[in-house]
Structures are given as C-alpha cells and as structure tokens.
N, C-alpha and C positions, 0 to 999 in steps of 0.2 A: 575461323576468322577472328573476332577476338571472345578468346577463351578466358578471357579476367572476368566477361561480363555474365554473372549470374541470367542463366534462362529464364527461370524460373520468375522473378520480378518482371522482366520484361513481357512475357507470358502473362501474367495478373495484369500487368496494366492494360494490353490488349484485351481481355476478358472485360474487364472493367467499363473499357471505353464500348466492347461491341454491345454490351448489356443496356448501356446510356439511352432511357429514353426512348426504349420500346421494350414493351411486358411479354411479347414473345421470343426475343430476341435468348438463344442457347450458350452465346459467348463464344462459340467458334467461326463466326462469321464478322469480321467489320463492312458495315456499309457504307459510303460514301462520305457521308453526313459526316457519321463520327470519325471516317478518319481526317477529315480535315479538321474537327472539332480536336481532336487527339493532335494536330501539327502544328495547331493554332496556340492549346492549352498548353502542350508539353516546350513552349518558343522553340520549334523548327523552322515556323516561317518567322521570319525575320524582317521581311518586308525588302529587303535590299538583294541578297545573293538566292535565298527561296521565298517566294509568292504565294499565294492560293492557286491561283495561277498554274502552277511546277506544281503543287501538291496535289493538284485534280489529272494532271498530263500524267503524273507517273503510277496514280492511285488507275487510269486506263490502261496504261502500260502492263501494269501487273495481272492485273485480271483477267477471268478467261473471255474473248470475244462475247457471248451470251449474257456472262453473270455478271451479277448487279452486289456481289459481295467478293471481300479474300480474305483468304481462308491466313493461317498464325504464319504459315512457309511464304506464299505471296506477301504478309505483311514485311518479314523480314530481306525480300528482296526490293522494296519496295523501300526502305530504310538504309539499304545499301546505297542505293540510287540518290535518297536524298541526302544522304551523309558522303558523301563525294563533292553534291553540289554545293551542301552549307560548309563543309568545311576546305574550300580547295586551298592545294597546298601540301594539305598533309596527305599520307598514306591510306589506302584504300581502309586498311586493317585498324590505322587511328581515328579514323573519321567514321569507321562503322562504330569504335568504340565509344568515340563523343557522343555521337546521334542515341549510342543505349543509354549513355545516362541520364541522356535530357528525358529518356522516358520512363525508365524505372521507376516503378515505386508511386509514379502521378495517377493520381483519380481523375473523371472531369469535374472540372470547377462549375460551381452554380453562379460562379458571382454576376452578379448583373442579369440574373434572368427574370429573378422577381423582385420591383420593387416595393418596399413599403413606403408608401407617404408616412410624415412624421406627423403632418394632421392632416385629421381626418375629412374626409370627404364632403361628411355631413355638414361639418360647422362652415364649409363654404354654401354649400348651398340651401342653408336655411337661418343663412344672416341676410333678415329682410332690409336691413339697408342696403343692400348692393341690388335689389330688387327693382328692375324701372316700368312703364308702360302700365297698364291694367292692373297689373301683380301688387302694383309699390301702395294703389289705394286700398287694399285688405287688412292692412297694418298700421298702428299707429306707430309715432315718431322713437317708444318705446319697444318697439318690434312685437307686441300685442297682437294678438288677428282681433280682427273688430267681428268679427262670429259671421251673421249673414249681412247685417246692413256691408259689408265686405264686398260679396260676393253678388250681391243681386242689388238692385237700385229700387231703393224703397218709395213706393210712391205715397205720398201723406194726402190724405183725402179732405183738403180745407176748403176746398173749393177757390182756393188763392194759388197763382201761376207758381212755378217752384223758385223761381229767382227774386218774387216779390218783395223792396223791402218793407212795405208796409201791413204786413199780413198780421190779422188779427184784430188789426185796429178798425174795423168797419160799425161795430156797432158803439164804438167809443163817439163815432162823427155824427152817429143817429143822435145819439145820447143829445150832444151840445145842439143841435138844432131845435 
C-alpha cells in the first residue's frame, strides 16, 4: 500500500499509545480507550468528515467478535478504513498515506489532564475574611484566631445578665446611699 511510509514509526506510535495508562499493558494490544485517545491526539477526527463516532464503529469493525483489543495488523486495517473516510477524494493508497503521517512519530499528549492551580488552595481557604456564619466569630478583623474565647462562649461569673450595661456598678449605688 504505501511503501514511502516507514513501518517502523508507525509501529512505535502504536506501541506507545497501547502502553498509555495501563502498567500492564505489553504494547501489542491497543484497547478501545487508546485507540480513540490515538484518533483524537494524532487529528484523525476531525469533527466534520470522521467523529468519535466512526472511530468506535470501525475500531468494532476491526476486531475479533470476542476481543476487547487489536492487535498492530487490525490497527492497520482499521487506518485504512479511516483514511478513505478522512480523506475522500483522493486514492486508496494516498489516503492510507496521509492517515500514516498524521500518526507517525506522535506520543499521547498529557495536556489537559492535570491541572495545576496557579494559587494555591490553601490561601483560599484559610483567608478568614471570606469566612461567614459561626466560623467569621473565631477571628479578629486582622484574621487573628481569638484562641478559645473563639470557639466556646465564655461565660463570666459576675453575677450581672451578659448584655447588662450597667455591670459592676452596683456597689458604687451602695456607696452614695
């Protein structure tokens, strides 16, 4: 078919993708996952002429009724299939050829799988001002924790109600009498 396209790359990039993301995985089998992971990374789907869609229909196609992987020979009948339908138009033999380059030589990409925040976690949620309900009275207006008076409601033993304003003054009224 097309004999310009080095095996061998195409061959590693399969390996590559069947390895993706499982530690048991021997690299002669692609699974499901990765090959749509490999259709998606390598731009075969396209979104317009092949889909996810097309690349799960032909990824069934190829396969044996039973198995739930294919093998490097299925992958590349399976690239035949979808280089016909990404590239109509051209020739069986030019369009398997496009379809190897777009995968030669490609790893899968990590991108987007793990984000990093650029700040951190923490400093959202141990900025006591954004702090409301029960939490917000533990802190002073400096973000201080007030230690236990915070936490537990101290009760003062004056023998005077706790909202009283006149507290403490009782022996001052003895006094002037």
């Amino acid at each position: 078919m097309a004999e310009s396209t080095d095996m061998s790359l195409l061959q590693e990039a399969f390996k590559k993708f069947s390895i993706h993301g499982d530690t048991k995985a021997t690299g002669k089998e692609l699974n499901g996952k990765n090959w749509a992971k490999l259709c998606k990374d390598c731009k075969i789907i396209d979104g317009k002429s092949v889909t996810s869609t097309d690349v799960d229909i032909v990824f069934s196609k190829v396969k044996a009724k039973t198995a739930r992987v294919i093998t490097f020979e299925e992958f590349k009948k399976a690239l035949v299939e979808l280089g016909l339908k990404r590239f109509k138009g051209k020739s069986e033999e030019e369009a398997v050829s496009s379809i190897y380059k777009l995968i030669e030589g490609k790893e899968p990409a990590n991108v987007g799988v793990t984000k990093i925040t650029k700040k951190g976690g923490v400093d959202r949620l141990t900025d006591a001002s954004k702090y409301t309900g029960s939490h917000k009275e533990r802190f002073d207006e400096s973000g201080k924790g007030k230690g236990k008076g915070g936490r537990e409601d101290l009760v003062e033993n004056t023998g005077y109600v706790g909202s009283y304003k006149n507290a403490g003054t009782y022996h001052e009224k003895l006094q002037e009498k």
